[in-house]
C-alpha positions in Angstrom: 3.7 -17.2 -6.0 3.6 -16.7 -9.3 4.0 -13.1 -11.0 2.4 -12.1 -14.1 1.9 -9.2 -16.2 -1.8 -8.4 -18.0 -0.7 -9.0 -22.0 -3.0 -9.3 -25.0 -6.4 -11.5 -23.7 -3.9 -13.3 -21.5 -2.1 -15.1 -24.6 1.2 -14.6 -22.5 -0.1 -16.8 -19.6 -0.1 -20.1 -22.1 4.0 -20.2 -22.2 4.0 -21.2 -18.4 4.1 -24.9 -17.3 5.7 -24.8 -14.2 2.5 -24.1 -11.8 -0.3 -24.4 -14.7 -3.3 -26.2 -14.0 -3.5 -25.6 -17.3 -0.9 -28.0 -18.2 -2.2 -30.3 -15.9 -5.4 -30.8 -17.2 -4.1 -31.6 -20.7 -3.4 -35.0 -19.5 -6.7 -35.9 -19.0 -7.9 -33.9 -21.9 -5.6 -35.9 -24.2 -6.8 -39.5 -22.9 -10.5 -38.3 -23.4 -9.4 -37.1 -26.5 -7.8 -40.6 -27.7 -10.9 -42.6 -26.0 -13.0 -41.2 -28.7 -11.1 -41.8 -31.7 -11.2 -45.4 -30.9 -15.0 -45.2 -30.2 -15.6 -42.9 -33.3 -13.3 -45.2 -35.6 -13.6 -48.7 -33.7 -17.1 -48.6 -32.7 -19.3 -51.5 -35.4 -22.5 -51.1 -33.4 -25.1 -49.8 -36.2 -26.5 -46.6 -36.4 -30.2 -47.7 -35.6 -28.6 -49.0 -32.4 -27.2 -45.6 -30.4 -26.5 -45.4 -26.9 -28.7 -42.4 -26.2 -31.3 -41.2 -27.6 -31.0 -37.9 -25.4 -27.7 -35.9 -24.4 -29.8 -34.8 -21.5 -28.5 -38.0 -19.1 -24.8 -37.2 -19.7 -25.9 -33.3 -18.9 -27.5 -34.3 -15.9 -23.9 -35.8 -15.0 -22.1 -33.3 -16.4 -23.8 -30.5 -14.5 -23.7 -32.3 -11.1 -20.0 -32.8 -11.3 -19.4 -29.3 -12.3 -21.2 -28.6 -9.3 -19.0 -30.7 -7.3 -16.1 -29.0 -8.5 -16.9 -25.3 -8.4 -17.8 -26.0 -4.8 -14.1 -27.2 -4.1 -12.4 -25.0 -6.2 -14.3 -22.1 -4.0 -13.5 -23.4 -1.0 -10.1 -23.8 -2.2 -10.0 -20.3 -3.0 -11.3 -19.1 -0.1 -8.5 -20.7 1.7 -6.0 -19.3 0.2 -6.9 -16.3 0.1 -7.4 -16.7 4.2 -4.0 -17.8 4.7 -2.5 -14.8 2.8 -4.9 -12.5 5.4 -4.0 -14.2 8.4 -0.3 -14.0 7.7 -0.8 -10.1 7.2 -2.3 -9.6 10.0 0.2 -11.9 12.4 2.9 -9.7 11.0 0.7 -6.5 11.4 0.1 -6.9 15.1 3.8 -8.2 16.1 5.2 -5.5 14.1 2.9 -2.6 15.7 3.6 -4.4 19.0 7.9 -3.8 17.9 7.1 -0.4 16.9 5.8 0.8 20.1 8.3 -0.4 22.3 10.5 1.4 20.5 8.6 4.6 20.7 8.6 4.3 24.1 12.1 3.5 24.7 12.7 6.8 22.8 11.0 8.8 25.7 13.1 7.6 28.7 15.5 9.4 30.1 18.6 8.3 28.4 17.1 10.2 24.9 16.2 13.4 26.7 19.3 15.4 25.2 17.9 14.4 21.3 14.0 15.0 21.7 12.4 17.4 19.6 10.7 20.4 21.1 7.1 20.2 22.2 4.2 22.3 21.1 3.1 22.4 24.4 6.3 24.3 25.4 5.8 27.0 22.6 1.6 27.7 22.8 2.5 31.5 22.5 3.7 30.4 18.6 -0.1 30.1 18.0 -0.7 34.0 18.5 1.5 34.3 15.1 -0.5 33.0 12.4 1.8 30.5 11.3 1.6 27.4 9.4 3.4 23.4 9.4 3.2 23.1 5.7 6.3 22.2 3.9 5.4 23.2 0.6 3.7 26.0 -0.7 1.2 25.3 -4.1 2.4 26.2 -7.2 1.4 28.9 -9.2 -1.9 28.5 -11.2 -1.4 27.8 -15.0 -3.1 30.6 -17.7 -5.5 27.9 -19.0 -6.8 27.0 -15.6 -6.8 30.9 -14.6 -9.1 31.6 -18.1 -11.0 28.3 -17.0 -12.0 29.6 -13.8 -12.9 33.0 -15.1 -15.0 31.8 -18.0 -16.7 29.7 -14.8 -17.4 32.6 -12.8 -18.6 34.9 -15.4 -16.4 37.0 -16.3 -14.0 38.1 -19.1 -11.2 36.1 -20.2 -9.2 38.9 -21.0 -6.8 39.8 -17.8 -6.5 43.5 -18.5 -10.1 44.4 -17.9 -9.2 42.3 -14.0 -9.9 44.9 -11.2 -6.3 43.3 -10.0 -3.4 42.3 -11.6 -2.9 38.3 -12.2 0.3 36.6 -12.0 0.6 34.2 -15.3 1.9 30.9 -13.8 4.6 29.5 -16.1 4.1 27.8 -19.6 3.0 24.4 -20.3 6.5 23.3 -21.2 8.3 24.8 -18.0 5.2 23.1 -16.3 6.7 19.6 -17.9 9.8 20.1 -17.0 8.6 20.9 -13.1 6.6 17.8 -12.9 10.5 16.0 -14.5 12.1 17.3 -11.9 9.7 16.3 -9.4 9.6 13.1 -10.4 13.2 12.6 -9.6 13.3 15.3 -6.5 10.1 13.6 -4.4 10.3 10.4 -5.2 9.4 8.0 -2.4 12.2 5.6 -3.8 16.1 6.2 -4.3 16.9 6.1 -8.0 20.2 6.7 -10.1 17.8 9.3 -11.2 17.1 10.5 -7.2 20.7 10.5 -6.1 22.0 12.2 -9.1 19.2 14.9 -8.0 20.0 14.9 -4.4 23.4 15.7 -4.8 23.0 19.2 -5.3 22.5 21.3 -1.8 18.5 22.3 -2.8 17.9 23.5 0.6 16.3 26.8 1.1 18.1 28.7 3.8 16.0 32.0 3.4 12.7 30.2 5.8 9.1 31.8 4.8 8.1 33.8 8.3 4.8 32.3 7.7 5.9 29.0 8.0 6.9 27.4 11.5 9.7 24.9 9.8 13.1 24.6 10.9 16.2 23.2 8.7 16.0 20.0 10.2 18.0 17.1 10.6 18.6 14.2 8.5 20.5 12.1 11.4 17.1 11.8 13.2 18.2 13.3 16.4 21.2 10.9 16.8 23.9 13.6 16.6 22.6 15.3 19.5 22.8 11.9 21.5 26.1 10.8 21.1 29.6 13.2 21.5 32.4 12.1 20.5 34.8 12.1 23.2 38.0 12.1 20.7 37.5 15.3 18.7 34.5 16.8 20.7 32.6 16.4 17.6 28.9 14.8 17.4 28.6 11.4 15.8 25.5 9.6 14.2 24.4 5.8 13.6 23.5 5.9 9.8 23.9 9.4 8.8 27.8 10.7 8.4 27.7 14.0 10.9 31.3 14.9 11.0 31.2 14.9 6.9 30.0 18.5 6.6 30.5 20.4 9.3 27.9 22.3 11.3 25.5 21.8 9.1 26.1 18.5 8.5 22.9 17.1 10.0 20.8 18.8 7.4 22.4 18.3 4.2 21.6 15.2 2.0 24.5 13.0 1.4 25.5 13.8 -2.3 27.0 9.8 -2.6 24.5 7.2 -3.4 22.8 5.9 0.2 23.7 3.2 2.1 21.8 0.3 1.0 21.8 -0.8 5.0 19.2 2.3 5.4 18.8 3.0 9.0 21.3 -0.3 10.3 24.1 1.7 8.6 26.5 2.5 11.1 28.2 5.4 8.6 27.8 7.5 11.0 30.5 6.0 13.6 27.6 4.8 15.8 25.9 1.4 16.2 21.6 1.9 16.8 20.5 1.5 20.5 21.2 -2.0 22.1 18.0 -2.3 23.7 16.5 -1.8 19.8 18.8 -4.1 18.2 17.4 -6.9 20.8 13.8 -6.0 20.0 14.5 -6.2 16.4 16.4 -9.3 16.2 13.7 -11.0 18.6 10.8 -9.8 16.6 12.6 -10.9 13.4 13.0 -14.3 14.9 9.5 -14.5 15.6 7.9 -13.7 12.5 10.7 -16.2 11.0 10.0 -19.0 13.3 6.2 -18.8 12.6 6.6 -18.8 9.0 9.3 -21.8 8.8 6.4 -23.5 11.1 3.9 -22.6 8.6 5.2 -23.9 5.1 6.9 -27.1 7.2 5.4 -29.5 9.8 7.5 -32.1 9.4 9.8 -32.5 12.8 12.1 -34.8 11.1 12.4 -32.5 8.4 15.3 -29.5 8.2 13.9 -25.9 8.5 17.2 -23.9 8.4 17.4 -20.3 9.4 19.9 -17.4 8.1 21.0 -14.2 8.4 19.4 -10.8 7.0 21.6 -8.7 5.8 19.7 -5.3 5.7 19.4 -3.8 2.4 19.9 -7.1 0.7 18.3 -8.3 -2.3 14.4 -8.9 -2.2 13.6 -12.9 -2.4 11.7 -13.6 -5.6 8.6 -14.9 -4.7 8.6 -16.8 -8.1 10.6 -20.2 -8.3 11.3 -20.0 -11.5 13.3 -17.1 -11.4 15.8 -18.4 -8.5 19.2 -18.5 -8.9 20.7 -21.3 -11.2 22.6 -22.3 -7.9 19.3 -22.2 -5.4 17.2 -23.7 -8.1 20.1 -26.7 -8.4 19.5 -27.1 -4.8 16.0 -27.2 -4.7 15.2 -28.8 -8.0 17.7 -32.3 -8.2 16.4 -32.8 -11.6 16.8 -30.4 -14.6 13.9 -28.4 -16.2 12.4 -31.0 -18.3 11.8 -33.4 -15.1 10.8 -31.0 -12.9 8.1 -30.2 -15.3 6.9 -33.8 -15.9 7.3 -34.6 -12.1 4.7 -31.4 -12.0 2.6 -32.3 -14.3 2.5 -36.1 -12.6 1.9 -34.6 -9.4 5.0 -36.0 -7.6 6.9 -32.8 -7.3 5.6 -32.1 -3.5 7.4 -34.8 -1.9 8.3 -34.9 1.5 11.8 -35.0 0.2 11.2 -32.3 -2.4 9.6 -30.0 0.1 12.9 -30.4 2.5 15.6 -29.5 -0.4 13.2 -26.6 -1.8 13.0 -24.8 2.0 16.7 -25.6 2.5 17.7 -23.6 -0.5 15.5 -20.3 0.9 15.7 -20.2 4.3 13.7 -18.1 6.8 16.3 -14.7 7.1 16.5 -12.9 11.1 17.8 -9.8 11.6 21.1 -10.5 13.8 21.3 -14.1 12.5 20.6 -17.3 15.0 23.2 -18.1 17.9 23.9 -21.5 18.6 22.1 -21.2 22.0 19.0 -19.7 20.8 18.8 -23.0 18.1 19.5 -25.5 20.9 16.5 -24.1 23.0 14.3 -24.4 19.5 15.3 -27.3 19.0 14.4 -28.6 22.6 10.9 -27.2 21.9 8.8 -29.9 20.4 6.5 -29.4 17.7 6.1 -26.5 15.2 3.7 -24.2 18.2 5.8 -25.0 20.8 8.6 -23.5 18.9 6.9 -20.2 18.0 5.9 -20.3 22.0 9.4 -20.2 22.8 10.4 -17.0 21.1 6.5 -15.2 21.6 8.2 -16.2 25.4 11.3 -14.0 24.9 10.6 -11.4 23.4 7.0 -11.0 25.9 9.8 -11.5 29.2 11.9 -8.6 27.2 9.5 -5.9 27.0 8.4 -6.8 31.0 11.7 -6.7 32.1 12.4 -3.5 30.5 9.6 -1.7 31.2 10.4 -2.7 35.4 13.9 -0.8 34.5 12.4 2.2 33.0 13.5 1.5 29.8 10.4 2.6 28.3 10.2 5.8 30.3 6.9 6.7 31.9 4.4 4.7 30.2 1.4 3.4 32.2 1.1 -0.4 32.9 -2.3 -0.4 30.9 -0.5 0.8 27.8 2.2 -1.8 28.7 -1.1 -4.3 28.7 -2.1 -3.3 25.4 1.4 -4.1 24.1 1.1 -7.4 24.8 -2.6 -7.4 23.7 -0.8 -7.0 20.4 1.7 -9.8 20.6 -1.3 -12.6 21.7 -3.3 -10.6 18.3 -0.5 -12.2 16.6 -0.4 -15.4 18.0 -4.6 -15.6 17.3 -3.4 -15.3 13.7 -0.8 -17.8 13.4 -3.0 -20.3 14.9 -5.5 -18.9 12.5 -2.8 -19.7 9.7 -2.0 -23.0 11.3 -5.5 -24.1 11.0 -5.5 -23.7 7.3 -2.0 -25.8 7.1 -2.5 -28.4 9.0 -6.3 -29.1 8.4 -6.8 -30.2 5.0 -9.4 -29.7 2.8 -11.9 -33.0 3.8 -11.0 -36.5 2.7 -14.4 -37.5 1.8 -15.3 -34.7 -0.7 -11.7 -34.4 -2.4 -12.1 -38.6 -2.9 -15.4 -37.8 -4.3 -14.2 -35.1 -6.8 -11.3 -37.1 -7.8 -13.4 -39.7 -8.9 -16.3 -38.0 -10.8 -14.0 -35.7 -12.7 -11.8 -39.4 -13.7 -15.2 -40.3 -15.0 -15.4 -37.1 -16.9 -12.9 -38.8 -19.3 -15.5 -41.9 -20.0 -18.4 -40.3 -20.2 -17.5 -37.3 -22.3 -16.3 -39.4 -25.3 -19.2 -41.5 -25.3 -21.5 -38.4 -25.7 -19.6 -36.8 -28.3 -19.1 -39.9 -30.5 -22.9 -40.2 -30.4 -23.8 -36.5 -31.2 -20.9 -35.3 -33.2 -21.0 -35.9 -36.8 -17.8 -34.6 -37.4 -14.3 -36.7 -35.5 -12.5 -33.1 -35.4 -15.5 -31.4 -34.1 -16.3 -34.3 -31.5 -12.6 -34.3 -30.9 -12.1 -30.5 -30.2 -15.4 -30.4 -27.8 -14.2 -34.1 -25.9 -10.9 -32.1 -25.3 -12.1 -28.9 -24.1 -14.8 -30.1 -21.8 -12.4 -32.5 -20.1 -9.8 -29.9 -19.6 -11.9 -27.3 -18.3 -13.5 -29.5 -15.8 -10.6 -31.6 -14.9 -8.3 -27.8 -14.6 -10.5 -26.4 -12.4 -10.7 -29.6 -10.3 -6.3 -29.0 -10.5 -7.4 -25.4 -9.1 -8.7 -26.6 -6.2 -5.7 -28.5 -5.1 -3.5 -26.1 -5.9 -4.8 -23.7 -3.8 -5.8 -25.6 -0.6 -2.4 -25.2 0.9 -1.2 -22.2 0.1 2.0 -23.0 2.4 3.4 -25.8 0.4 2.5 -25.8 -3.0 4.9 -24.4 -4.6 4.9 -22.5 -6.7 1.2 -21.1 -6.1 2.4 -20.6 -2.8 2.5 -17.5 -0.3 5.8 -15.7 -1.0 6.6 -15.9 2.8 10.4 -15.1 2.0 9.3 -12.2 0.5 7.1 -11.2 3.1 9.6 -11.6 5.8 12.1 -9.4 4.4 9.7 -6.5 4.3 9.0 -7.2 7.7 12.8 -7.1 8.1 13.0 -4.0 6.9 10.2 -2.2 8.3 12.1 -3.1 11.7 14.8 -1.8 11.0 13.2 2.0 10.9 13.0 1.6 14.3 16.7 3.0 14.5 15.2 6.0 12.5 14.9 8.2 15.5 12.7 11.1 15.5 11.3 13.0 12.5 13.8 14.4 10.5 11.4 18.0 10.6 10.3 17.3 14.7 13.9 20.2 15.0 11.4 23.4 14.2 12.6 25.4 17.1 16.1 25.7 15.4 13.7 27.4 12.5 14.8 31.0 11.6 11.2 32.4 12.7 11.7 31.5 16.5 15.1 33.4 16.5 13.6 36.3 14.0 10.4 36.7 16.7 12.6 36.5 19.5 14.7 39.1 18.9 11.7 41.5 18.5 9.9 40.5 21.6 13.3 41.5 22.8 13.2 44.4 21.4 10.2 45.6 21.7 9.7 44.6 25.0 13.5 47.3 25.7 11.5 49.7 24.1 8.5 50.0 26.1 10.3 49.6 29.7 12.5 52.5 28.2 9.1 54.4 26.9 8.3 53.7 31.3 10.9 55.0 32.3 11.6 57.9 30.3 8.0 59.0 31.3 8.6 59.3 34.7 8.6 63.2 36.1 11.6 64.6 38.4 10.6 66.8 40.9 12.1 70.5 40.3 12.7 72.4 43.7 13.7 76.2 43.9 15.3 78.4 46.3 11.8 79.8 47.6 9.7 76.9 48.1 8.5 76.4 51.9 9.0 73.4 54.0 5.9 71.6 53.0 6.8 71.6 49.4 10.3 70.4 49.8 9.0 67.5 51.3 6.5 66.9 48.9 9.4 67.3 46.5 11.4 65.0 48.4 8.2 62.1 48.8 8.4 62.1 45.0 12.1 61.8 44.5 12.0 58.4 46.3 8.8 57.5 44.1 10.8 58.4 41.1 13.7 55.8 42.3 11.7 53.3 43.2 9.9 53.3 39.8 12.9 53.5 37.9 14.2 50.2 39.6 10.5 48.3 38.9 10.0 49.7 35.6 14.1 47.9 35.0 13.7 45.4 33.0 15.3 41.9 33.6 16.7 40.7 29.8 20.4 41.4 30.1 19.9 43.0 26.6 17.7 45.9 28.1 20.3 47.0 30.6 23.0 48.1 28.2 20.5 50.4 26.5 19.0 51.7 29.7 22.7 52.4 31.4 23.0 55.7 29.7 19.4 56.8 30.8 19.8 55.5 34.4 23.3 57.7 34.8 20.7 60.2 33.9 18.6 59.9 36.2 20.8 59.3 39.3 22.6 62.7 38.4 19.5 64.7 38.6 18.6 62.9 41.7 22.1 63.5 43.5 21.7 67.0 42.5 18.3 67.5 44.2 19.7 66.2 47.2 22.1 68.6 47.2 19.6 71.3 46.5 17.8 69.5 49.5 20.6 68.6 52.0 21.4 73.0 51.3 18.1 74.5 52.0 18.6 72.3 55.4 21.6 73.6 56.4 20.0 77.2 56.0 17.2 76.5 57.8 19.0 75.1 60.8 20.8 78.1 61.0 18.6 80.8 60.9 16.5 78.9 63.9 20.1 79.0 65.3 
């Protein structure tokens, strides 16, 4: 595929040869060209005697091969631009299919120490008005405050406001936010980016009405693996030991690791289990493709290794390597161009040297075993059969073993919905390869656009009166027709043709990559319930629920008895002593915090209640001997 950038009216777009149909219908352009200068200055038949006495027969030929042509050239386009969808959308579906496994794997049993909390778990966190949001809107600017007042009706002037109005800052502190922004939220890590991110901008002072913990930037990973040296968590790509206890929520002030999420800085490799489903689903997509852009079973279609974080492939040819362009260009610039413009380049033998110098890159690499059984397989489906086999007899073995904890055999269905989506697509994709565009219409077109270059000379010389204005017209007629006619075949297989070709290099890495944030873990801001608010709110449901057991209990009355009450009231008396004890130990409440502040009251209590016993147990012993 060729890049290009809009310039002035397209003028930059002339320079390129390499891949201009352009440049291919000059050829024809130029023998049109020279077949009427030797009619124009060669021709002795007299003027009386003309050829035509009407341009309308050449028109009516003229018209009916541009026809022709347009109608090739738009199926042509339309095939392309097929191929490019159908190769999306194989990718899409084996990489959703990838993504869920992993999900799932995520929620078995082995990850239950690293899973975030649930909201399910915490419903009495809706009764406090809180909000997820992770920023807060910046303040207003003056202009758009006096804006909105002049809207609304009334006075610009902020003094005669029933309420005061905070100015937001000035247009130039405004600038320099958005600068800062620009390097603090950026989606992509920049010199710019890591130079910002290696201050600690963390807030630690949490907004109560926000429900948004410090989180942690090692995805949950810490939490998994102990280290059973030092005692001290460890991480796959995030370095936990670095910083201490707050290590998983501090951004790494050195430049990140261009592996991403397949770093192992951490002083932990990612999940076995993902790693296989990875490096399967790498294969697959890289198997499909190399099947795709070469049919040829006699014809090399290496494979290499993907080193994450490596350099993007260019998807143009012409900016390879000098070494990868030696390799797949045997011939220097000037050749390959000719050979281009000839129409020779896309030779069986070209086509081999070209895909050996960019092979198809898997995650993992290729082991020698896995390349025997491929090359057992015969023919380009059989081969992407093979691996769509593997990785399918994975995910079923796994689930069987609970590796994808307790997921339901119709989700389990659906995953493999996915993976037969794909294969729907690369058949799709393999109908556009290996189908060519029909025999008898490009013969057809070929032909009538050859005869473009008789028949457009032999109008001209008869109605131009001018040889540089007949010349000119000649030249731009046959080019047009005869570039569009180059369009067509250009675009008719979009596997092969380089370099108008599907970057499908390119587009395997960035499936690469988006694998690999399978060894992510969980959302880095999943951790809320390590958020200062939980702790803050607990503390006063603690609290408050001390003070109204103490509020109980402190409200309860202790009978009085004196020396001249009669028998009936001492035992009323006594009837609510035992009520008063047995309230005391209901109203107790169960936090451990509660009973050190209710030890002093409870001593209280107890003494009055020995000491009415006494009083008790005494006007007994009286009675018992008076009766004496």
């Amino acid at each position: 595929m060729i890049e290009y950038y809009r310039g002035a009216y397209g003028a930059n777009l002339l320079t390129r040869w390499h891949g201009s149909s352009l440049a291919k219908a000059f050829i024809p352009g130029g023998l049109s060209v020279l077949l009427y200068l030797i009619l124009f200055y060669f021709d002795t038949t007299p003027e009386e005697e003309v050829y035509l006495n009407h341009p309308y027969a050449v028109g009516v030929l003229v018209s009916s091969v541009s026809f022709l042509i347009i109608f090739r050239a738009n199926y042509g386009y339309q095939r392309y631009w097929e191929a490019c969808t159908t190769v999306h959308h194989l990718m899409s579906k084996w990489m959703d299919c990838a993504i869920f496994i992993g999900v799932f794997h995520l929620q078995s049993e082995h990850y239950k120490d690293m899973r975030p909390p649930n909201f399910f778990d915490y419903n009495e966190l809706n009764d406090l008005n809180l909000t997820r949001d992770r920023e807060t809107a910046p303040p207003p600017l003056e202009e758009e405050l006096v804006n909105d007042n002049m809207n609304m009706g009334s006075p610009t002037s902020f003094a005669s406001s029933e309420r005061s109005i905070e100015i937001g800052p000035s247009h130039s502190d405004d600038r320099a936010q958005l600068r800062r922004r620009r390097y603090e939220k950026s989606i992509h890590s920049t010199k710019n980016t890591i130079r910002g991110a290696s201050v600690d901008t963390i807030d630690r002072s949490h907004d109560q009405t926000r429900l948004f913990g410090p989180g942690r930037l090692d995805g949950g990973w810490g939490k998994m693996y102990p280290n059973d040296i030092n005692g001290k968590p460890t991480a796959t790509y995030y370095d936990i030991q670095k910083f201490g206890k707050d290590a998983s929520r501090i951004p790494p002030s050195e430049p990140l690791d261009k592996r991403g999420f397949a770093s192992t800085k951490g002083g932990r490799t990612p999940s076995l289990f993902l790693q296989e489903l990875t490096h399967l689903s790498s294969l697959l997509c890289a198997v499909a493709l190399t099947t795709l852009r070469n049919d040829l079973d006699d014809v090399e279609s290496p494979l290499g290794v993907y080193t994450p974080g490596q350099k993007w492939p260019e998807v143009d040819p012409h900016y390879l390597s000098k070494d990868v362009r030696r390799q797949a260009y045997e011939q220097g610039p000037f050749m390959r161009n000719i050979r281009y413009l000839l129409g020779i380049d896309q030779t069986k033998h070209a086509r081999t040297i070209y895909n050996a110098a960019r092979p198809m890159l898997v995650i993992g690499g290729v082991s020698d075993n896995e390349i025997a059984f491929l090359q057992r397989a015969r023919g380009p489906s059989a081969k992407t059969q093979l691996v769509w086999s593997w990785i399918s007899d994975l995910i079923i073995r796994e689930h069987h073993s609970g590796t994808l904890g307790n997921v339901g055999p119709p989700i389990i269905s659906r995953i493999i919905q996915f993976l037969s989506d794909g294969m729907l697509y690369y058949n799709h994709a393999r109908k556009i390869m290996f189908t060519p565009f029909p025999f008898p219409h490009a013969q057809l077109s070929a032909f009538f656009v050859l005869m473009m270059v008789l028949a457009i000379p032999l109008l001209m010389v008869q109605y131009a009166n001018e040889h540089w204005l007949g010349a000119i017209l000649t030249f731009l007629t046959v080019t047009c027709l005869a570039g569009l006619h180059e369009v067509a075949r250009e675009l008719e297989n979009p596997f092969r043709n380089a370099p108008n070709d599907v970057p499908l290099c390119t587009l395997l890495a960035f499936y690469n990559e988006a694998l690999i944030t399978m060894f992510s873990g969980h959302h880095p801001d999943a951790y809320w319930n390590e958020s200062e608010i939980i702790k803050k709110r607990s503390r006063e449901k603690a609290i408050n629920g001390v003070k109204k057991e103490v509020s109980q209990v402190g409200a309860l009355e202790i009978p009085t008895l004196s020396e001249s009450d009669s028998a009936e009231e001492e035992n009323v008396a006594v009837k609510k002593l035992f009520e008063v004890k047995n309230a005391s130990t209901d109203a107790l409440p169960q936090s451990v915090d509660s009973l050190e502040e209710l030890k002093r009251l409870i001593e209280k209590q107890e003494e009055k209640i020995k000491e009415l016993q006494n009083r008790v147990q005494k006007k007994g012993d009286r009675v018992e001997k008076q009766v004496k």
